[in-house]
N, C-alpha and C positions, 0 to 999 in steps of 0.2 A: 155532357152534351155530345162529343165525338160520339158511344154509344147509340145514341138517337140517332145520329146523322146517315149511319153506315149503310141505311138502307133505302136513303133516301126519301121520307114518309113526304105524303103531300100535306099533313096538317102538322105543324108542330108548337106545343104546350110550353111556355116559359114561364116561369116564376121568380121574378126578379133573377135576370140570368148573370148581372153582372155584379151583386150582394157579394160583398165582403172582397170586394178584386180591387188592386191598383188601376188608378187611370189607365196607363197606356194596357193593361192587362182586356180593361172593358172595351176599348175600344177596338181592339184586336177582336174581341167576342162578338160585338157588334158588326162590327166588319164579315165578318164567317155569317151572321145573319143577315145581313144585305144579301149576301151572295147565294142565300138558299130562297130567301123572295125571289129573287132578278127570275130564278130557274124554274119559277112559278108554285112556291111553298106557301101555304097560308101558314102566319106566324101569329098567334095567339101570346101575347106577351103582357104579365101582370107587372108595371113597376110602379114605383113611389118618386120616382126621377121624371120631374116633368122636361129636360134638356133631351133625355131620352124615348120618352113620348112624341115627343116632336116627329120623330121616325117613321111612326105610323099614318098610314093612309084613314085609318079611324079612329076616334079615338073614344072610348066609354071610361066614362067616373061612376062611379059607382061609391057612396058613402051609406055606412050601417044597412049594408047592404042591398041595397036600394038604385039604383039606375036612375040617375039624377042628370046626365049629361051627354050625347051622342053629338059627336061633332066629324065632319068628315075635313079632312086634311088635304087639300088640293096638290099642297107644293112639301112631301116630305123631305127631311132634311138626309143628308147620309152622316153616316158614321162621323167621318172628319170634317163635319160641320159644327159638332155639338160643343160648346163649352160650359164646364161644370167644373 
């Protein structure tokens, strides 16, 4: 992820970014993702963690792949809101 970051992109691709990390590990990662939205990053972010979803201002499900859900997110949570 640092990689990606270095140059700043305005669109950035996640695929479960927090897969296989200790709690405080995730949220640390999560938190570095706040902070690239705030600075006006679109974050494209695929997870299986719905406490994590919650983060987003959109949010799409998508089963057998198929697009079954659009739901917009009025009040996202941050980081150190989430419990899982």
């Amino acid at each position: 992820m640092a990689r990606a970051l270095v140059k700043a992109p305005q669109i950035i691709l996640a695929d479960e970014p927090t897969a296989a990390l200790d709690h405080n590990t995730s949220i640390e990662v999560l938190r570095v993702i706040e902070k690239i939205v705030k600075k006006g990053a679109t974050m494209i972010m695929v997870t299986h963690n719905e406490e994590i979803a919650r983060m987003a201002d959109r949010i799409v499900r998508i089963k057998d792949g198929v697009v079954f859900s659009i739901k917009e997110n009025e009040h996202p949570s941050l980081a150190d809101e989430l419990e899982w």
